[in-house]
ZADO-884505 format. One record per atom (N, C-alpha, C): atom name; x, y, z. Coordinates in steps of 0.1 Angstrom, whole numbers. Example, Ala and Ser with C-alpha at 12.3 -4.5 7.8 and 13.67 -1.06 7.14 Angstrom:
! ZADO-884505
name->N; u->132; v->-57; w->78
name->CA; u->123; v->-45; w->78
name->C; u->132; v->-33; w->78
name->N; u->128; v->-22; w->71
name->CA; u->137; v->-11; w->71
name->C; u->129; v->0; w->79
***
This chain:
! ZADO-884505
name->N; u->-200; v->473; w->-194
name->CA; u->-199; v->472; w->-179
name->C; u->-187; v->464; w->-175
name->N; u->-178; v->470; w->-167
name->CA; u->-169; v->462; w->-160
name->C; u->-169; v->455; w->-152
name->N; u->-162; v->440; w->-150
name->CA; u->-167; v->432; w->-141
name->C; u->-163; v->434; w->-128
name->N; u->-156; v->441; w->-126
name->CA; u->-149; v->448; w->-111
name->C; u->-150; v->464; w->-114
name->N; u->-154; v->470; w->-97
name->CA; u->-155; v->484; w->-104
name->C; u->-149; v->489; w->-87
name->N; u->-148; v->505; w->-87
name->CA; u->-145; v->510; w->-74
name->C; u->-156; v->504; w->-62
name->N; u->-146; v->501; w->-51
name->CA; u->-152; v->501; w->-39
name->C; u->-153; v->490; w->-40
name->N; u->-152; v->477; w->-49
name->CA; u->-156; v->464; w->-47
name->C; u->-148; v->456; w->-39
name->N; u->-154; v->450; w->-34
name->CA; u->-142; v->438; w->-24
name->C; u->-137; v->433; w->-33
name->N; u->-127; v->425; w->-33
name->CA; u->-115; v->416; w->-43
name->C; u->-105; v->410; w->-39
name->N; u->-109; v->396; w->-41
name->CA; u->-94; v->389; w->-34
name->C; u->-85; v->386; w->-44
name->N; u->-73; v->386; w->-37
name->CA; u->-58; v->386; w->-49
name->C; u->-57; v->367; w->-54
name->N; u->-57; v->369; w->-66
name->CA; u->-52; v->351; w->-68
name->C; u->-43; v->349; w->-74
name->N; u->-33; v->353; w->-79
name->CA; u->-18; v->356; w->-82
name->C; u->-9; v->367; w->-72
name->N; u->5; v->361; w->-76
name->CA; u->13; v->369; w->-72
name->C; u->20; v->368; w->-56
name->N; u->25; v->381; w->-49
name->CA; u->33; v->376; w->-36
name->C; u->21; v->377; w->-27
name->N; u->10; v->384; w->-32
name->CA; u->-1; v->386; w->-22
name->C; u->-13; v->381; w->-22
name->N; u->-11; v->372; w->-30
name->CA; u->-22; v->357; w->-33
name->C; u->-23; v->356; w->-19
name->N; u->-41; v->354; w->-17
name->CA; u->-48; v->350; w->-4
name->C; u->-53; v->365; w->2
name->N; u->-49; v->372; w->1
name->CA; u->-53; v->388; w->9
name->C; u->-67; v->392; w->1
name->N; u->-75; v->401; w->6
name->CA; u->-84; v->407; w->4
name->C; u->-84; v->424; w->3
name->N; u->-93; v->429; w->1
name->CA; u->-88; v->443; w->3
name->C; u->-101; v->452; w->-5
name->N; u->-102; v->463; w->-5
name->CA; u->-113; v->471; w->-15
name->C; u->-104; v->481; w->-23
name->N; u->-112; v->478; w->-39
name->CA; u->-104; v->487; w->-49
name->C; u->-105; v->500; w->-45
name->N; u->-93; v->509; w->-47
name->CA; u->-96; v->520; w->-45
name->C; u->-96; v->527; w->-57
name->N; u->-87; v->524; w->-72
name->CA; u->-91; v->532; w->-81
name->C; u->-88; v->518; w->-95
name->N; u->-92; v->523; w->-103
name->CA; u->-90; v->519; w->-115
name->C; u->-83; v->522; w->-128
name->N; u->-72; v->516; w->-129
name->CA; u->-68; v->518; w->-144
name->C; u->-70; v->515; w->-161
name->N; u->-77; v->518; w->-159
name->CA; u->-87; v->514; w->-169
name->C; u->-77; v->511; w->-189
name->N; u->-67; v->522; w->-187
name->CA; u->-58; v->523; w->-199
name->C; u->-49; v->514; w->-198
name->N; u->-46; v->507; w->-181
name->CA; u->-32; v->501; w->-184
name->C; u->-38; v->487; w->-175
name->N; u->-48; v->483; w->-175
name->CA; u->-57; v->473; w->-172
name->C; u->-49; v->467; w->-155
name->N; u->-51; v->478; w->-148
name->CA; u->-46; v->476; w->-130
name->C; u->-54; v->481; w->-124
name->N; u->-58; v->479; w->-114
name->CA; u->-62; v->483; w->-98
name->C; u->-56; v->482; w->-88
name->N; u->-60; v->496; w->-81
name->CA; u->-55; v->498; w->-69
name->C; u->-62; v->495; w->-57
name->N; u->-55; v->481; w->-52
name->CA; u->-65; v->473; w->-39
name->C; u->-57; v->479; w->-30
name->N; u->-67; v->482; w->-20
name->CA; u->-59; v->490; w->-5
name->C; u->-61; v->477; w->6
name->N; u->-45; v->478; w->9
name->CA; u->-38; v->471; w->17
name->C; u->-26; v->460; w->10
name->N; u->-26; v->460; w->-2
name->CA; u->-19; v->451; w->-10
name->C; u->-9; v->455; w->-19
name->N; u->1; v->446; w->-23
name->CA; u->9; v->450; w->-30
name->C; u->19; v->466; w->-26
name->N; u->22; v->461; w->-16
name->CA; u->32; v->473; w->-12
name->C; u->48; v->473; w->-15
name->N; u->52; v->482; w->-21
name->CA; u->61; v->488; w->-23
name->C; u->75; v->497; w->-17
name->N; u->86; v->494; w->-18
name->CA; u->96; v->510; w->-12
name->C; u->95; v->516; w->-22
name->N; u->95; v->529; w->-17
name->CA; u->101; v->539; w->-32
name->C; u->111; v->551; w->-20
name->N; u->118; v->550; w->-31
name->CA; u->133; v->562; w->-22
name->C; u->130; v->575; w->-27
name->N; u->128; v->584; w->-14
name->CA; u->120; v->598; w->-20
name->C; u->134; v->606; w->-12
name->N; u->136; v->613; w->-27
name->CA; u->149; v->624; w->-18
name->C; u->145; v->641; w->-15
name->N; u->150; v->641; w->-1
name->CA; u->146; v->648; w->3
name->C; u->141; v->663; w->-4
name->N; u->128; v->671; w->1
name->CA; u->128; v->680; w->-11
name->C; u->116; v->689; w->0
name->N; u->115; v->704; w->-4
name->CA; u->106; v->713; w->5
name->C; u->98; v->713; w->2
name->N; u->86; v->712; w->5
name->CA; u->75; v->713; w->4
name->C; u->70; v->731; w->9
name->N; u->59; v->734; w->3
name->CA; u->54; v->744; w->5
name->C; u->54; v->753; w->17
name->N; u->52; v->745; w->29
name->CA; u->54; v->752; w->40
name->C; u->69; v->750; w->44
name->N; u->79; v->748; w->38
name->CA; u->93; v->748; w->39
name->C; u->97; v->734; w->48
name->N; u->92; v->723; w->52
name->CA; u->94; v->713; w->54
name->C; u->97; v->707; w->46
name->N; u->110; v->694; w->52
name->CA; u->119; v->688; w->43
name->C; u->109; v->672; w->45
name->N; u->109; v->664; w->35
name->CA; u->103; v->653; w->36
name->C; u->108; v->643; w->24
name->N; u->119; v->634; w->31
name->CA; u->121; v->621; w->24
name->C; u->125; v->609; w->30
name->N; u->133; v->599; w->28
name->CA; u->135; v->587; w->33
name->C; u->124; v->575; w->24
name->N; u->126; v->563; w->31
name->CA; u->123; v->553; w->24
name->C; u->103; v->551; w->25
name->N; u->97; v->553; w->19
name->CA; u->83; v->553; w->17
name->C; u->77; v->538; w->14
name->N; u->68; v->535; w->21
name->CA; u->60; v->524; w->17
name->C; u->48; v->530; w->8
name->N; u->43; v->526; w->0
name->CA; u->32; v->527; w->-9
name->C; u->24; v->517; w->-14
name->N; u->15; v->518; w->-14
name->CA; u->7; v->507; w->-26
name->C; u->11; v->507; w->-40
name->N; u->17; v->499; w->-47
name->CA; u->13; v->498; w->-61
name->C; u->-1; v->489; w->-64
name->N; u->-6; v->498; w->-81
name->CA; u->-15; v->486; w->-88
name->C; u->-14; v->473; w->-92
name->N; u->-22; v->468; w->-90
name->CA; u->-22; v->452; w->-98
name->C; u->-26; v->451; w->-109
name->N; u->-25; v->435; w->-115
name->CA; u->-30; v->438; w->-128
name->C; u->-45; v->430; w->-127
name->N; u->-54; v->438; w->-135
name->CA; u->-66; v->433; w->-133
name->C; u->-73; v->414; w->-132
name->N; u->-63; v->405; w->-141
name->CA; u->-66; v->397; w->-140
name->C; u->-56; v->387; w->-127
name->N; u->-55; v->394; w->-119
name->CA; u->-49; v->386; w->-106
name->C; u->-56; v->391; w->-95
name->N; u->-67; v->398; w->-98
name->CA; u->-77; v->397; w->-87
name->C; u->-90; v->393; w->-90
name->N; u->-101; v->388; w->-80
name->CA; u->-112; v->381; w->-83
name->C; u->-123; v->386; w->-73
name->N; u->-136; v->393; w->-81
name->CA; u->-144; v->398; w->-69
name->C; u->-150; v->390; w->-59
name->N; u->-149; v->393; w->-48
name->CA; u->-157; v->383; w->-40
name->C; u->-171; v->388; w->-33
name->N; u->-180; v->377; w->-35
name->CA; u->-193; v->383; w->-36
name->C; u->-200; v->384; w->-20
name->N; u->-207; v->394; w->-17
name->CA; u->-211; v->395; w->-5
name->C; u->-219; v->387; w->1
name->N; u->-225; v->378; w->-6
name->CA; u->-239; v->367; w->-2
name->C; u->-228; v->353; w->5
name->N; u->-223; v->351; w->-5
name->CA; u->-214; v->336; w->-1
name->C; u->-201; v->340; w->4
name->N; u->-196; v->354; w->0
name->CA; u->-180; v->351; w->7
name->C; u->-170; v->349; w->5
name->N; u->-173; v->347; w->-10
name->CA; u->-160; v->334; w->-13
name->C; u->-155; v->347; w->-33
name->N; u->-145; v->343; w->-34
name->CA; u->-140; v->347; w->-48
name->C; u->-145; v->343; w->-59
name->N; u->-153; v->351; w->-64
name->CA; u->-159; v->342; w->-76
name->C; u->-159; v->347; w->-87
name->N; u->-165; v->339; w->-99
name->CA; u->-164; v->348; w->-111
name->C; u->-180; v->355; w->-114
name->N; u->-179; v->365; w->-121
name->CA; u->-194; v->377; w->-124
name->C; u->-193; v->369; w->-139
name->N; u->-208; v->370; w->-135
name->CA; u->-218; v->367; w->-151
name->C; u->-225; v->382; w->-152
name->N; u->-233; v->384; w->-165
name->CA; u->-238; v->391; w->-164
name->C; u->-257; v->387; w->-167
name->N; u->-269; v->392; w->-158
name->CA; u->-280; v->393; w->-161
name->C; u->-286; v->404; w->-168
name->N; u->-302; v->405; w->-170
name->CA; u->-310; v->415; w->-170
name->C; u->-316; v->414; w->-161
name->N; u->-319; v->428; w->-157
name->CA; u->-328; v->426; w->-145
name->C; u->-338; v->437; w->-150
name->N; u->-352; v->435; w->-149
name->CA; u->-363; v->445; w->-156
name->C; u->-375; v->454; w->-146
name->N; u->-370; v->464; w->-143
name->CA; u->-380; v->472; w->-134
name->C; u->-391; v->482; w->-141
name->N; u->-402; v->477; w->-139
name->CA; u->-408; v->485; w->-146
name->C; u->-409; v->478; w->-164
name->N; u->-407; v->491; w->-164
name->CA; u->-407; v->493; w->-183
name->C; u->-391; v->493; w->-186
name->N; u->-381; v->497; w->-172
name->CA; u->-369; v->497; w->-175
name->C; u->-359; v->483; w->-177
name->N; u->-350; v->485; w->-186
name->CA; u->-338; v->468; w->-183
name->C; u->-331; v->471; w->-180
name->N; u->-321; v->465; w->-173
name->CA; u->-310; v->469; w->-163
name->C; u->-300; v->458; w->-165
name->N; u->-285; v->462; w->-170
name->CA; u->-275; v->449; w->-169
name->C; u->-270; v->450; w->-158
name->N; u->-272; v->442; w->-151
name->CA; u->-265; v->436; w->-134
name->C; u->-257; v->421; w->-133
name->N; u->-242; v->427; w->-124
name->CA; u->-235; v->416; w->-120
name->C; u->-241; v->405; w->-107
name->N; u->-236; v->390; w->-118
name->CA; u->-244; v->381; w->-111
name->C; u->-231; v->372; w->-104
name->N; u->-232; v->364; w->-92
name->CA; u->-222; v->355; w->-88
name->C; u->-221; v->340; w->-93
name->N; u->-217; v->335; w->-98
name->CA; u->-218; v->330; w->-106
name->C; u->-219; v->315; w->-96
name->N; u->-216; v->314; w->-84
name->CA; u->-221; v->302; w->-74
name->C; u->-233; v->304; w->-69
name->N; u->-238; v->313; w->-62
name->CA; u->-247; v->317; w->-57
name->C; u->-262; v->323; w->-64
name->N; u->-256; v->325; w->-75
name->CA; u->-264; v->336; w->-81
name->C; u->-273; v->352; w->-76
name->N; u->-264; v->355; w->-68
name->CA; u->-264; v->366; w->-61
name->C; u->-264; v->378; w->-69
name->N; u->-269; v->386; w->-68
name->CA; u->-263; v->406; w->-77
name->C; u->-256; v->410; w->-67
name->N; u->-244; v->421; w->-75
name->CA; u->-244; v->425; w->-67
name->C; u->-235; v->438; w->-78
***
């Protein structure tokens, strides 16, 4: 189980964008990054080129790049605050379940 996964809130604690927030949008799982939307933006110089319907499309592009996974910190929805995940059992039934816990609050989430 990953300690951060899609869709999780995460605030940045390294880097130029230390202090922002934002929700992951994907994961790299091979090259240990996430992609937090709204952060870590980028130029990239796109030269012009036609696209299918014969529209030209280039100039200077802002983009998100990925971060690297250990410069973000989930922040947990009970307290609010960045924190680090433990992990529980949690047992329903007959079934066991590994669930992330907050490690101030002791929150799941």
């Amino acid at each position: 189980m990953r300690r951060i996964r899609k869709d999780d809130q995460v605030a940045v604690i390294a880097g130029k964008d230390a202090g922002k927030t934002g929700r992951v949008v994907k994961l790299y799982l091979d090259r240990d990054r996430v992609l937090v939307e709204g952060v870590n933006y980028v130029k990239k110089h796109q030269r012009v080129q036609q696209t299918g319907r014969g529209a030209q499309e280039g100039g200077i592009i802002e983009t998100e790049a990925p971060v690297h996974i250990s410069n973000v910190m989930p922040v947990c929805p009970k307290c609010d605050a960045a924190t680090r995940v433990g992990f529980t059992y949690a047992t329903e039934g007959d079934r066991r379940s590994k669930v992330r816990t907050c490690k101030k609050c002791a929150a799941t989430f």
